[in-house]
C-alpha positions as CSV (number, residue, x, y, z in Angstrom):
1,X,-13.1,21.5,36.5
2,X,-15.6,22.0,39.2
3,X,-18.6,22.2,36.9
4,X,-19.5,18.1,36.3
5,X,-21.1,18.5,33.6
6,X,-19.2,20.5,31.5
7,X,-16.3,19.0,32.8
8,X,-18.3,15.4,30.6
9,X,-17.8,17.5,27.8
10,X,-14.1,18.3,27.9
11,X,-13.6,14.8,28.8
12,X,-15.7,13.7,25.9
13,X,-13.4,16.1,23.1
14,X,-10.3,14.4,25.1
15,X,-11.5,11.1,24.4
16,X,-12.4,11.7,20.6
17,X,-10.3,14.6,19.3
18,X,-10.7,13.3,15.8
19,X,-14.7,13.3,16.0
20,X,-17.0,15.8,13.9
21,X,-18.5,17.5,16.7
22,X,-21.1,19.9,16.2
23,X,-22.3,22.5,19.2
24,X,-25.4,20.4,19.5
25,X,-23.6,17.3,20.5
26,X,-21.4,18.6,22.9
27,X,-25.1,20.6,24.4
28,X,-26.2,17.4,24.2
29,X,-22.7,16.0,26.4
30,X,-23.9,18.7,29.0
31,X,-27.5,18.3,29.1
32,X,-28.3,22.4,28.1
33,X,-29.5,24.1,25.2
34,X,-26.7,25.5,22.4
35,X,-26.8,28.9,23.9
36,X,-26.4,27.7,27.6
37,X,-23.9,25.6,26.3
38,X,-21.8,27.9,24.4
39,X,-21.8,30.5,27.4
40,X,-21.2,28.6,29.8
41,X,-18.2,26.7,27.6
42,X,-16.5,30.5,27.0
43,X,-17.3,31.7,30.7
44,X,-15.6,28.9,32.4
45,X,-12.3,28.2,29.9
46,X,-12.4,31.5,28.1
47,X,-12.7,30.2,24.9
48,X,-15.3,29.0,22.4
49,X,-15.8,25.0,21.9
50,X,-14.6,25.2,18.4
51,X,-11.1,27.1,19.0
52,X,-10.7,24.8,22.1
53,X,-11.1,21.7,20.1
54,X,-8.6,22.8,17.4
55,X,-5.9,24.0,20.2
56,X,-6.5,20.4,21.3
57,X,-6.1,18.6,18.1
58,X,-3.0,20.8,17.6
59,X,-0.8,19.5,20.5
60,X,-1.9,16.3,19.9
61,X,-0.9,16.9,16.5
62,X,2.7,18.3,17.9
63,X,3.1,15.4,20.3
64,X,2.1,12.6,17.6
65,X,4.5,14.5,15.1
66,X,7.2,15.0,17.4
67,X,7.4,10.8,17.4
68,X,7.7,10.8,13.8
69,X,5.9,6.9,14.5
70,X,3.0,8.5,12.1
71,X,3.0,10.4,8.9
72,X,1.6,14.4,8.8
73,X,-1.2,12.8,6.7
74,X,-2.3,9.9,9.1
75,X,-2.2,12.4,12.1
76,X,-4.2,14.4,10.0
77,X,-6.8,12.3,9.8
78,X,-6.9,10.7,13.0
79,X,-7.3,14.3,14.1
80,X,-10.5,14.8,12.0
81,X,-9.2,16.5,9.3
82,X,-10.1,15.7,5.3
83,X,-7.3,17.1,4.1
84,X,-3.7,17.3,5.0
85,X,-4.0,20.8,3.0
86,X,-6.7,21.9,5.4
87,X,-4.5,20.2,8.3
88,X,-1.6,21.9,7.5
89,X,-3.3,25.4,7.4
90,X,-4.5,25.1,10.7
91,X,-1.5,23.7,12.4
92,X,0.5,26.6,11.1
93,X,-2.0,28.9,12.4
94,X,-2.1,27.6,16.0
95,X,1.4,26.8,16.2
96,X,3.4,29.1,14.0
97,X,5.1,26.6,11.8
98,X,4.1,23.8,9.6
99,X,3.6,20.5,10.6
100,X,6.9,19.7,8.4
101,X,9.0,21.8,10.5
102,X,8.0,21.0,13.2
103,X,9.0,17.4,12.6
104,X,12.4,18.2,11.6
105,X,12.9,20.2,15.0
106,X,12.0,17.8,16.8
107,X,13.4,14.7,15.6
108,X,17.0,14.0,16.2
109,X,19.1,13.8,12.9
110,X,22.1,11.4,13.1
């Protein structure tokens, strides 16, 4: 990213996709205002901060998954989520099937 600042940002949802962040805290990352923030977060990745964080969480959530190392419920939670209900909704939404399935498809049955 060729914008430094918001490129602190990105780095800083990287480094802690499980955190609670709010729009002010990642303005805050940036050093702007909410609004400045927000549009200039949408303008440059063509998405809000919110939908980018999830999409995030989600292929972590695929990778860490695929590994079958961790349970659905512990990658859950690392990933910032209360619930492995609430988890599982909104893995299924970004990636089309349930966190289940996904596991089976990807780990090698003997």
């Amino acid at each position: 990213m060729r914008d430094p600042r918001l490129s602190q940002v990105i780095l800083a949802l990287h480094r802690e996709p499980g955190k609670d962040w709010t729009v002010e805290e990642l303005a805050s990352v940036m050093g702007a205002s909410r609004s400045v923030f927000a549009q200039r977060f949408l303008a440059v990745t063509g998405t809000t901060p919110a939908r980018y964080l999830t999409e995030l969480r989600m292929q972590l959530a695929v990778q860490w998954i695929g590994k079958g190392q961790d349970s659905i419920e512990n990658v859950a939670y690392r990933l910032g989520y209360g619930s492995l209900a609430a988890f599982s909704r909104a893995f299924k939404r970004i990636v089309g099937k349930s966190p289940a399935m996904v596991r089976h498809d990807m780990i090698p049955t003997s």
